[in-house]
VOVEX-881612 format. One record per residue (C-alpha): residue in three letters; x, y, z. Coordinates in steps of 0.5 Angstrom, whole numbers, padded with zeros to 4 digits, always signed. Example, Ala and Ser with C-alpha at 12.3 -4.5 7.8 and 13.67 -1.06 7.14 Angstrom:
BEGIN
ALA+0025-0009+0016
SER+0027-0002+0014
***
This chain:
BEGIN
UNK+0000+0000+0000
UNK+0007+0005+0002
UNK+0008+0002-0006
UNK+0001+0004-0008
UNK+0001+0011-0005
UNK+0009+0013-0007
UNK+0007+0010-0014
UNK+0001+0016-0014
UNK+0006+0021-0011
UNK+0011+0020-0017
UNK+0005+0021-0021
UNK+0002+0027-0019
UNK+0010+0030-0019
UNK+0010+0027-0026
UNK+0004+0030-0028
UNK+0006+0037-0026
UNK+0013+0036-0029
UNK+0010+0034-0035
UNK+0005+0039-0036
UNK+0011+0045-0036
UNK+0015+0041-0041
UNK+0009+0042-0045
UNK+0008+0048-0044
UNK+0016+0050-0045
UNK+0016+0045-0051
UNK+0015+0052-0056
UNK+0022+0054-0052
UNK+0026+0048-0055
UNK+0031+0051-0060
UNK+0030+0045-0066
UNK+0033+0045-0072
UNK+0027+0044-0076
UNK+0023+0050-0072
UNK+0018+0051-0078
UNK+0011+0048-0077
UNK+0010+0047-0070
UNK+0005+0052-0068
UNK-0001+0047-0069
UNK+0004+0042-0065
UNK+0005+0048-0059
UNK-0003+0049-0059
UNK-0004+0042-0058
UNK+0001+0041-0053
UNK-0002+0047-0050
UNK-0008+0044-0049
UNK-0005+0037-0046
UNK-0002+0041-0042
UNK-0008+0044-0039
UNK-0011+0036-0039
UNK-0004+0034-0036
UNK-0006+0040-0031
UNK-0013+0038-0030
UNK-0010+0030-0029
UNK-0006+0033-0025
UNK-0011+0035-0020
UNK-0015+0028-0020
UNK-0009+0025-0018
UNK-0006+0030-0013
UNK-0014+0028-0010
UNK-0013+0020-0011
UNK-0006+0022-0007
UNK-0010+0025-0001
UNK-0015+0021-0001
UNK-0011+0014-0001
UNK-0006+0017+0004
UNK-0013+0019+0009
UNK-0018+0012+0007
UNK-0011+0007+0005
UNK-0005+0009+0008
UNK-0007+0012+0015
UNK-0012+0007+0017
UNK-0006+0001+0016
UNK-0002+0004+0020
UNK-0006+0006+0025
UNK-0007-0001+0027
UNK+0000-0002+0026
UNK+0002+0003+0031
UNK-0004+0003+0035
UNK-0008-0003+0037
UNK-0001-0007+0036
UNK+0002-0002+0041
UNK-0003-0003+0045
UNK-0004-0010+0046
UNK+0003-0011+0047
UNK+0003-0006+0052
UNK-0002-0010+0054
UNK+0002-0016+0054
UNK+0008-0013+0058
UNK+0003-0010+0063
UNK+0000-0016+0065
UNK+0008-0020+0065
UNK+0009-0014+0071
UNK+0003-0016+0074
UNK+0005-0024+0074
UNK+0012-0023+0077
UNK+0009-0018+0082
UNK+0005-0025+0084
UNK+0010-0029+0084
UNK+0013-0025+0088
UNK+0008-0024+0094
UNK+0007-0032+0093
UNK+0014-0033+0094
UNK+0013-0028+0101
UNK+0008-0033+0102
UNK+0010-0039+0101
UNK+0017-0038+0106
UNK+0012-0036+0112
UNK+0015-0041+0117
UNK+0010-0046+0120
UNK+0012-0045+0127
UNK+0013-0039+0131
UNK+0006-0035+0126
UNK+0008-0027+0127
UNK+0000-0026+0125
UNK+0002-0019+0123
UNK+0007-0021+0118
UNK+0002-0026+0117
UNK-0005-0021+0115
UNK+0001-0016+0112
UNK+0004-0022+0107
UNK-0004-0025+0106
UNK-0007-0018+0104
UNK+0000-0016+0099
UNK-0002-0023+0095
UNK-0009-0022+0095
UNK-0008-0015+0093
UNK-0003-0018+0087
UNK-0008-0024+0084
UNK-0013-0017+0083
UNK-0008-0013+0080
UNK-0006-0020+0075
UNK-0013-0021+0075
UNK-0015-0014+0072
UNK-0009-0014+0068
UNK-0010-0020+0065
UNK-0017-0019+0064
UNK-0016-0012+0060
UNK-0011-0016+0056
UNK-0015-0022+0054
UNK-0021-0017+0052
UNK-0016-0013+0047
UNK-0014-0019+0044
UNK-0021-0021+0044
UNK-0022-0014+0040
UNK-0015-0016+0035
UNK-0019-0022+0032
UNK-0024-0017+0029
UNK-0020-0011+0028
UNK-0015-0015+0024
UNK-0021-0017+0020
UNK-0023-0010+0019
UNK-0016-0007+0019
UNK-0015-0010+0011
UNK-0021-0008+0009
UNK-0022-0002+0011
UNK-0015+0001+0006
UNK-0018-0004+0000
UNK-0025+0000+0001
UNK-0021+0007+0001
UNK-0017+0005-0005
UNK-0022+0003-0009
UNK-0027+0009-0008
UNK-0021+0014-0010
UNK-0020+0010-0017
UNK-0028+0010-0018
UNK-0029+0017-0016
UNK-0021+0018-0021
UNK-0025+0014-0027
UNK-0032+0017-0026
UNK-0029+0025-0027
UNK-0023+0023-0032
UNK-0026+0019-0036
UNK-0033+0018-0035
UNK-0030+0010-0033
UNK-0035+0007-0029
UNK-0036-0001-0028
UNK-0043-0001-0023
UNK-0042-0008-0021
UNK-0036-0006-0017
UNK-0040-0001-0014
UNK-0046-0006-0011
UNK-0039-0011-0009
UNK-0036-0005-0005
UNK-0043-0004-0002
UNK-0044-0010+0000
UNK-0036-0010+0003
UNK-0038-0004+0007
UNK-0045-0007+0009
UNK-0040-0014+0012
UNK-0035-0009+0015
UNK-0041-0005+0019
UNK-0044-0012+0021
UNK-0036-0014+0024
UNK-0037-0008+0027
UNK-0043-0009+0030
UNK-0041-0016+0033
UNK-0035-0012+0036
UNK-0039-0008+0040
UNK-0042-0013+0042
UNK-0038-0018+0044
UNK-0035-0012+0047
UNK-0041-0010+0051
UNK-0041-0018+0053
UNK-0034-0018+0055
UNK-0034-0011+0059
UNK-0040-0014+0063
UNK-0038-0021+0064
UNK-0031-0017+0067
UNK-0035-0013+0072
UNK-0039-0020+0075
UNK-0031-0023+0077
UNK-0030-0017+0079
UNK-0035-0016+0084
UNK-0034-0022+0087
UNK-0032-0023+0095
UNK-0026-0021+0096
UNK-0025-0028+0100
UNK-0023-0032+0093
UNK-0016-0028+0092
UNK-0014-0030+0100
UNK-0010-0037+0099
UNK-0014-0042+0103
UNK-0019-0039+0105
UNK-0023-0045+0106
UNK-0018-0049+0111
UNK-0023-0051+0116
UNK-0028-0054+0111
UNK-0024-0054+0105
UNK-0029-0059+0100
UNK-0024-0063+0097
UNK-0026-0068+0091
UNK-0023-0074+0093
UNK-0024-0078+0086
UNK-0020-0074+0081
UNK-0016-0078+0076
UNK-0012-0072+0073
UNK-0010-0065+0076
UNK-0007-0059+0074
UNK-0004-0053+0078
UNK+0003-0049+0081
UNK+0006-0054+0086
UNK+0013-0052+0090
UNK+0019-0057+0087
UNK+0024-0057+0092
UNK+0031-0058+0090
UNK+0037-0059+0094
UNK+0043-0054+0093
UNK+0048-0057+0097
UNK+0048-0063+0103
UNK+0044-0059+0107
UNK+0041-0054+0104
UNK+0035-0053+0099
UNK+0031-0048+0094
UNK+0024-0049+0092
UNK+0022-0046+0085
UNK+0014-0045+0083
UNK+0012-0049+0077
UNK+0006-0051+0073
UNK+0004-0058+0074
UNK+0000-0063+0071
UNK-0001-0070+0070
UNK-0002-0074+0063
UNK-0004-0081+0063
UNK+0001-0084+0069
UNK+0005-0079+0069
UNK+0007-0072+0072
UNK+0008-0067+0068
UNK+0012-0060+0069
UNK+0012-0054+0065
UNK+0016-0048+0067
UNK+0014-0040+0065
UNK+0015-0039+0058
UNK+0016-0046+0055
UNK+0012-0049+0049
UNK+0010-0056+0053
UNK+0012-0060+0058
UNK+0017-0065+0060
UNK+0016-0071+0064
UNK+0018-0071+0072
UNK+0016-0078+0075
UNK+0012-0084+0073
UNK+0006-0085+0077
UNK+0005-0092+0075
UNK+0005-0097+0082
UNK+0009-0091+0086
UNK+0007-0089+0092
UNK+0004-0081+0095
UNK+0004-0079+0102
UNK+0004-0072+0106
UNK+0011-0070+0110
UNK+0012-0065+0115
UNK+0017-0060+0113
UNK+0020-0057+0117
UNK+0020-0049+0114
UNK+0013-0051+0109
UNK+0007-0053+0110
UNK+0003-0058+0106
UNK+0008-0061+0104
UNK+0008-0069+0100
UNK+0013-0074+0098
UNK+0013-0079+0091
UNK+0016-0085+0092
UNK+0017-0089+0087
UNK+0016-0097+0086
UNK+0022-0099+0089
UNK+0022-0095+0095
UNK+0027-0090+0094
UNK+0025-0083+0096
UNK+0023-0079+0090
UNK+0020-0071+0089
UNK+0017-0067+0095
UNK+0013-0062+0093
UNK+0008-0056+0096
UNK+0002-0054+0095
UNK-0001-0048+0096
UNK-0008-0050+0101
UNK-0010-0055+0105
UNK-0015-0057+0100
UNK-0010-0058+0093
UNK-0005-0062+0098
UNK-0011-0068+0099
UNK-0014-0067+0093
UNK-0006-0068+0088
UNK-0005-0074+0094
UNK-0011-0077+0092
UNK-0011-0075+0085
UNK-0003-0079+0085
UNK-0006-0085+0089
UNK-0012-0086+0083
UNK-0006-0086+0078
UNK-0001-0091+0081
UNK-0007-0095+0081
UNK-0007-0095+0073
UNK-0015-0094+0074
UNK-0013-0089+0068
UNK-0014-0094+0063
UNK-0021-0098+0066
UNK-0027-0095+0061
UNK-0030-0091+0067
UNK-0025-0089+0071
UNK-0028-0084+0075
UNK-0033-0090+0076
UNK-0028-0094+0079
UNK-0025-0088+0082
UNK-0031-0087+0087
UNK-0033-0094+0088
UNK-0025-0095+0091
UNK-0025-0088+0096
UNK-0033-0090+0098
UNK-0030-0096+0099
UNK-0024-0095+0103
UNK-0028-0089+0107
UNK-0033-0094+0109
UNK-0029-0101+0110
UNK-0022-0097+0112
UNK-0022-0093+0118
UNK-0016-0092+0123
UNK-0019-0095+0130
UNK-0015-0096+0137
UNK-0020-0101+0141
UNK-0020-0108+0140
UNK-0027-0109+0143
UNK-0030-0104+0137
UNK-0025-0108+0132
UNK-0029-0114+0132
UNK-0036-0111+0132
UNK-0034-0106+0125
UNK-0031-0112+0123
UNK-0037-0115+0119
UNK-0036-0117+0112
UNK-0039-0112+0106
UNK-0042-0114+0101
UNK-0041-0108+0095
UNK-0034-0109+0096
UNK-0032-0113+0089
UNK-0025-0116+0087
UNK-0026-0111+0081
UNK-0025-0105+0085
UNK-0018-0107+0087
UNK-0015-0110+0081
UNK-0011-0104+0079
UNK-0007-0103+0085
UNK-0001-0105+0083
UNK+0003-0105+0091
UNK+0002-0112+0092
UNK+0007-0116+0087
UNK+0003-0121+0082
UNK+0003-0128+0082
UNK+0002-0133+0076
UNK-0002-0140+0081
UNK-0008-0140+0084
UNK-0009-0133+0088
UNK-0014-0133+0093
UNK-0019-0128+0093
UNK-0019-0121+0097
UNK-0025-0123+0100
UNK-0021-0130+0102
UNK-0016-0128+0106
UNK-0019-0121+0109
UNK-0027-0119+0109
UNK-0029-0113+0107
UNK-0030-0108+0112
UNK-0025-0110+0116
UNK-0023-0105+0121
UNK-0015-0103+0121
UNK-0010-0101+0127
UNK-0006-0096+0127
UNK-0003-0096+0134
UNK+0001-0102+0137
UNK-0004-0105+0141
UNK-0003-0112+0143
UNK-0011-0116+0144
UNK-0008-0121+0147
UNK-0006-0114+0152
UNK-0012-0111+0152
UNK-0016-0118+0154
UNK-0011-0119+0159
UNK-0012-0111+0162
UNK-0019-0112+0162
UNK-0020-0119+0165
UNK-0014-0118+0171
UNK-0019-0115+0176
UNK-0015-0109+0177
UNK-0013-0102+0176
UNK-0008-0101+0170
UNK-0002-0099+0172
UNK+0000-0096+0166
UNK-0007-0094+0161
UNK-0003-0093+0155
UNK-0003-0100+0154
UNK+0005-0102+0155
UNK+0007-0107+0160
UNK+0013-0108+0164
UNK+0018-0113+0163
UNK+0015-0118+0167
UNK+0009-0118+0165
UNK+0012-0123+0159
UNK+0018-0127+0161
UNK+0023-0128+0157
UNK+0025-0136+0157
UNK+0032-0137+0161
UNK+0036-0140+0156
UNK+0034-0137+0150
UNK+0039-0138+0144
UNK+0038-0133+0139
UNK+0037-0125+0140
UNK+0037-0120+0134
UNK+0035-0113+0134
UNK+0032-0110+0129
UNK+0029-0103+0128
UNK+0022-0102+0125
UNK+0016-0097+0125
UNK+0009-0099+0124
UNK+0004-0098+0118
UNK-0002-0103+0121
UNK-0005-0109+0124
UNK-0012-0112+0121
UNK-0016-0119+0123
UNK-0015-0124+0117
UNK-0019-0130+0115
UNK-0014-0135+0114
UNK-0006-0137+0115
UNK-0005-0141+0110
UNK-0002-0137+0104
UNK+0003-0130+0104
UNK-0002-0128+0100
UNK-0006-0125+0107
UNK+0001-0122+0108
UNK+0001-0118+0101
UNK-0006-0117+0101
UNK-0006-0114+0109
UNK+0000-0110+0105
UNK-0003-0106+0100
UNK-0010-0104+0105
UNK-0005-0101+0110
UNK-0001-0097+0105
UNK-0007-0096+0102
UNK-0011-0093+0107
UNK-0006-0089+0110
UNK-0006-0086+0103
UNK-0013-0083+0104
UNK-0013-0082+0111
UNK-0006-0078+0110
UNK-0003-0081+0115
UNK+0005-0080+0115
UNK+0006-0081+0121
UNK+0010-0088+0124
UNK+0011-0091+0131
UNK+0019-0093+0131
UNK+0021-0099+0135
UNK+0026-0104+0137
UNK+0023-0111+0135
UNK+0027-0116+0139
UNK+0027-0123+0135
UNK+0029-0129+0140
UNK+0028-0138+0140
UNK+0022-0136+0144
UNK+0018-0129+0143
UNK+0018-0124+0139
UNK+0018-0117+0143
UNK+0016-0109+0141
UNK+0020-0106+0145
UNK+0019-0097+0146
UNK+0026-0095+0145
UNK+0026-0089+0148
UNK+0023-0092+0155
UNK+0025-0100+0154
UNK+0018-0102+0155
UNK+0016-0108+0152
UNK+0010-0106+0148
UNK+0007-0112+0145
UNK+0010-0120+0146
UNK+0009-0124+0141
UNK+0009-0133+0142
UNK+0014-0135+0136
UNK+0010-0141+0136
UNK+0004-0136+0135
UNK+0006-0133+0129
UNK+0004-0137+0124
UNK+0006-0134+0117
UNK+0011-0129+0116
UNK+0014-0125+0110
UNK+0017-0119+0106
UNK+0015-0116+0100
UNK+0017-0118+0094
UNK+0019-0112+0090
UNK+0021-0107+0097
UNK+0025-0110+0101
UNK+0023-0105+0107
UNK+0016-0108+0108
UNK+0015-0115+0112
UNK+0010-0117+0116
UNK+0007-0123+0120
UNK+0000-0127+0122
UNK-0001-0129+0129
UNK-0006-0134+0131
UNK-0009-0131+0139
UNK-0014-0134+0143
UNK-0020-0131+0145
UNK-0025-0130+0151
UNK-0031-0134+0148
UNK-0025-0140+0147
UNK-0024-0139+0140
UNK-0017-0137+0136
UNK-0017-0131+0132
UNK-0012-0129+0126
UNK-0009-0121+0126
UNK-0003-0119+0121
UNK+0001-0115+0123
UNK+0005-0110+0118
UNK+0012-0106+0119
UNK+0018-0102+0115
UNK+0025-0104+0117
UNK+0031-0102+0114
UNK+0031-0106+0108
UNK+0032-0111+0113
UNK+0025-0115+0111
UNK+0028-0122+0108
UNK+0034-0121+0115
UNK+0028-0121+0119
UNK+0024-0127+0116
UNK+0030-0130+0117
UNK+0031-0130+0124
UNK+0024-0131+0125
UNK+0024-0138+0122
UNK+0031-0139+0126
UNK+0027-0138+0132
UNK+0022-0143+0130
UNK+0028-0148+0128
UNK+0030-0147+0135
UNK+0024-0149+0138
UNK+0024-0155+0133
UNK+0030-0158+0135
UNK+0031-0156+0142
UNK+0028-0163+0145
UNK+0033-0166+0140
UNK+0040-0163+0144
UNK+0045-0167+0138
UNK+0041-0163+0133
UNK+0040-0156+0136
UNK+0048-0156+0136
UNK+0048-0157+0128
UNK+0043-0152+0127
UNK+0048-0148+0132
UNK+0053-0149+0127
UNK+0050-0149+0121
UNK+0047-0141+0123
UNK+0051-0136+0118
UNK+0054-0131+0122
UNK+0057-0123+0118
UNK+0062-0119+0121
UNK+0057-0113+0124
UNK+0055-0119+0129
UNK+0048-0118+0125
UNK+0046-0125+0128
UNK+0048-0126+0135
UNK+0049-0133+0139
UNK+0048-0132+0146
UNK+0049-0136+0152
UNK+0045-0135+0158
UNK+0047-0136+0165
UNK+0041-0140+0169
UNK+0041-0133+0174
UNK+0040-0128+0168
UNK+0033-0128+0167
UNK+0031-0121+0165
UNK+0032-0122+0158
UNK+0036-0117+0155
UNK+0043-0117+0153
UNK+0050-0116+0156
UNK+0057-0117+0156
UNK+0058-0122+0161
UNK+0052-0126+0158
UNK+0057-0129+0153
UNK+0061-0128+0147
UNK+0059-0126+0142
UNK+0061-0132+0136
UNK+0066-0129+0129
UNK+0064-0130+0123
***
C-alpha cells in the first residue's frame, strides 16, 4: 500500500513535470523549427489535460493517504502497540505475584507472626487482583484484535477502490456498476463485524464486572481451610506446586512450576515453555503428605522401588488432599479402565467406609463385619502387591470386606488380659512392663531390628503369604487416603521363643508375641523394607482369631524372616540336643554381628543383652 501510495505521488509529480515540459516545448531550440505552431497548441492543450489529470491524481493521492494508508498504519502503530502494551502489563502483574506467592510460600510453620502474616496475605490478594485485571484488560484487547485484524485490510482496500472509481468517474467517464454493488456489500459486511464488535465488547465489559465483584475472600489463598471441599475421585490434576531442589548436602531451593498430569505421568511446564516435560512416572508409586520443616502441606512421591523421589508444596489444604488423592488414583492405573471415574468413586467409598483407623480391639471385632459392595474389580488395579501367576485366593478370602485397620500398636491379647486382671491398670497406654512377658532363660538366639509400624488387621486365614501381601496393599492404601504419615518407630527383638516390640525411648516391652503363635510371615517381593506376620491369638469365648501385623525396616524384611524361622527351627529342634547343636553350626554369621548367639546364665532372666552373657560368635 506504501508502494501504491509513492506510486500515486510520483504520478501526481510527473504529471505536474510533464505539464510544464508541454508548456515549454515551443522554447525548444529545434533545427526544424518550422510548422510547429499546430503542435505547440495541442501540447498547450495536453497540457491543460495534464494539469486537470494532475489535480485527479493529486485528490486520489490525498484520498489513498487518508482511507488506505492511515487507517493500516493506525492499526499497525495503535492497536498493535496496545496490545503488546497490554501483554508487558500483565507480565508486570505476574511477576509481582509470584513474588508476593513467594513471601507467602517461606511464611515459617512454627512461630506465626500473625501481623506479617495478615500483611504478607493482604499483598498476595492484592496482587491476583491487579494480575486478574491486567489479565482481563489484555484478553478483551486480544478478544478485539481478532476483529480489528479483519476490518483492518478492508477498511484501506475500500478507501483504494473508492479513489480509483471517483479518478475514473471524473476523468474518463469509466465507471463499472457491478464493483459499485461489491463494494456496497463489502461495506455492509464490515459494519455487521463491527456491530458484532461492539457486542462481543459489551458482553465482555459486563462479564468483566461480574468477576470483579465477587468476594474479595476468592484472591486470600486457603481461604477455606477449615472446611476445605475436597473431591477425592480426581484422576487427573493440574496447577502450580513448589518443586524443592537440593542445593548442596544440606541446603535447598523451591521453585514454583506449573504441573499436570497426563495418562500415568506428572508433567512439568516451567514459564515461558511451549510444552511440558516428564517429571515422574505415576505407575505403581506411592504418595504420602510429609512434614517440612519450613513448609507446609507438603507431599513425597515414592517411586515402586521405595526410593524417595520428588517433595512438592501445595498452596492449600485442599490442592494438597486432592493431588495426594488424584496421584494415588493414577498409580493404581484406574486411568485406563473404561469408566475411571466410576471405578475412582467405588474404591475411595469403599476405602472410607471398610478403612477406618481405629485404636480399640472391642470396636475392631464389632465393625469387622463383611461388605457386600465390595467387588475384587474395584482393587484390580492396584498395583502395591506384587503379581503372581498360581491360584491367588480372593480378596474377600483372605480379608473381608470392611475390616477395620489399626494404626497403633496394641497387642488384643494386652487388652483381653487388661480387661479380665481385676484390677486397676498400671500404665493406661497399653504398655507392660518386663514381667509381664518373661523371656525364657535360656534363649539361644536374640536379634534386633529397627522398624515403624503401618497397621495391623483381622484375616480369615494362615495358610498362604498372599494374606500378607493383601493386608500390605490395604494398609499403604489407606494410609494414602486418610493422610497418615506419621509411624511408631521401635525395636523389634527376635528370640528362639517370642518376638517383642520394645519403646525405644522407655524400653517398655509394647506387645509380646509367642513365636509358636506366629503362623505365616514374609516380605514383599519388589520392596524390601516391608514385612509383616500373621499371629493366631485366643479368644475369650475359647475360639482363636488371625491378626496380621505389617511394618517397614531398613531394608532388612528378608533379614527379619530370617530370624524368625531360625527361631521357629530353634523350637523345633531344642528337644533334640545332637540336632540343636548342627542347626547352631550351621547359622551364617556376618562381620557386624547381625545374628548373634548368646549363652544365657541360669541367674539371668531378664531377657536383654549383656556383655558378661556370653561371647559373641565371629564370622
Amino acid at each position: 500500500m506504501q508502494r501504491v501510495y509513492g506510486a500515486q505521488n510520483e504520478m501526481c509529480l510527473a504529471t505536474q513535470q510533464l505539464s510544464k515540459q508541454l508548456l515549454a516545448y515551443e522554447k525548444q531550440n529545434f533545427a526544424l523549427g518550422k510548422g510547429d505552431e499546430e503542435v505547440i497548441s495541442t501540447l498547450h492543450y495536453f497540457s491543460k489535460v495534464v494539469d486537470e489529470l494532475n489535480v485527479l491524481h493529486t485528490e486520489l493521492a490525498k484520498q489513498l493517504a487518508d482511507t488506505m494508508v492511515l487507517p493500516i498504519i493506525q492499526f499497525r502503530e495503535k492497536d498493535l502497540t496496545e496490545v503488546s502494551t497490554l501483554k508487558d502489563l500483565f507480565g508486570l502483574a505476574s511477576n509481582e505475584h509470584d513474588h508476593s506467592m513467594a513471601k507467602y510460600s517461606k511464611l515459617p510453620k512454627k512461630k506465626e507472626n500473625e501481623k506479617v502474616k495478615t500483611e504478607v496475605v493482604k499483598e498476595v490478594a492484592a496482587a491476583r487482583r491487579k494480575q486478574h485485571l491486567s489479565s482481563l484488560q489484555y484478553y478483551c484487547a486480544l478478544n478485539a484484535l481478532q476483529y480489528r485484524k479483519r476490518v483492518a485490510m478492508m477498511e484501506p482496500m475500500i478507501g483504494f477502490a473508492h479513489g480509483q472509481i471517483n479518478f475514473f468517474k471524473r476523468g474518463a467517464e469509466m465507471f463499472n456498476q457491478s464493483m459499485d454493488s461489491f463494494l456496497s456489500s463489502v461495506a455492509d459486511m464490515v459494519q455487521s463485524i463491527q456491530v458484532e464488535q461492539e457486542a462481543e465488547a459489551e458482553k465482555t465489559r459486563v462479564s468483566q464486572q461480574e468477576l470483579l465483584s465477587v468476594d474479595e475472600s476468592v484472591y486470600t489463598p486457603d481461604f477455606d481451610v477449615s472446611t476445605p471441599q475436597i473431591n477425592r475421585n480426581l484422576i487427573q490434576k493440574a496447577g502450580y506446586l513448589n518443586l524443592r531442589n537440593k542445593t548442596g548436602l544440606v541446603t535447598t531451593t523451591w521453585e514454583r512450576l506449573y504441573f499436570f498430569t497426563q495418562g500415568g505421568n506428572l508433567m512439568c511446564q516451567p514459564r515461558g515453555a511451549v510444552a511440558g516435560g516428564l517429571i515422574q512416572d505415576l505407575d505403581n508409586c506411592s504418595v504420602m503428605a510429609v512434614d517440612c520443616e519450613d513448609r507446609r502441606y507438603c507431599f513425597q512421591i515414592t517411586t515402586p522401588n521405595g526410593k524417595s523421589g520428588i517433595i512438592l508444596q501445595a498452596e492449600s489444604r485442599k490442592e494438597n488432599e486432592e493431588w495426594i488423592c488424584a496421584i494415588n488414583n493414577i498409580s493404581r492405573q484406574i486411568y485406563l479402565t473404561d469408566n475411571p471415574e466410576a471405578v475412582a468413586i467405588k474404591l475411595n467409598q469403599t476405602a472410607l467406609q471398610a478403612v477406618t483407623p481405629i485404636t480399640s480391639y472391642g470396636k475392631k471385632q464389632e465393625s469387622s463385619r463383611p461388605s457386600q459392595n465390595l467387588k475384587n474389580s474395584e482393587m484390580e488395579n492396584d498395583k502395591i502387591v506384587p503379581k503372581t501367576t498360581v491360584n491367588v485366593p480372593e480378596p474377600e478370602q483372605l480379608i473381608a470386606p470392611g475390616t477395620p485397620i489399626q494404626f497403633d500398636i496394641v497387642l488384643p491379647a494386652t487388652e483381653f488380659l487388661d480387661q479380665n486382671r481385676g484390677g486397676r491398670r498400671v500404665n493406661p497406654f497399653g504398655e507392660t512392663e518386663d514381667d509381664t512377658f518373661p523371656e525364657a532363660e535360656d534363649s539361644l538366639l536374640q536379634q534386633m531390628f529397627i522398624v515403624r509400624f503401618l497397621g495391623s488387621m483381622a484375616v480369615n486365614t494362615d495358610s498362604t503369604a498372599e494374606v500378607i501381601y493383601e493386608a500390605m496393599r490395604q494398609v499403604l492404601a489407606a494410609r494414602a487416603i486418610h493422610n497418615i504419615f506419621r509411624m511408631t518407630e521401635t525395636h523389634l527383638m527376635v528370640t528362639s521363643q517370642t518376638l517383642r516390640l520394645i519403646d525405644p525411648q522407655t524400653q517398655v516391652t509394647r506387645a509380646n508375641f509367642e513365636l509358636t503363635s506366629v503362623t505365616q510371615f514374609a516380605a514383599h517381593q519388589e520392596n524390601k523394607r516391608l514385612v509383616g506376620f500373621v499371629v493366631r491369638m485366643p479368644e475369650s469365648t475359647g475360639g482363636e482369631s488371625l491378626s496380621t501385623y505389617i511394618f517397614e525396616s531398613n531394608s532388612e524384611g528378608e533379614k527379619i524372616c530370617y530370624a524368625i524361622n531360625l527361631g521357629k527351627e530353634i523350637i523345633e529342634v531344642q528337644k533334640d540336643p545332637e540336632a540343636l547343636a548342627r542347626l547352631m553350626l550351621s547359622i551364617p554369621l556376618t562381620n557386624d554381628g547381625k545374628y548373634v548367639l548368646l549363652n544365657h546364665p541360669p541367674d539371668d532372666t531378664d531377657g536383654s543383652p549383656s556383655e558378661n552373657r556370653g561371647a559373641e560368635s565371629e564370622a
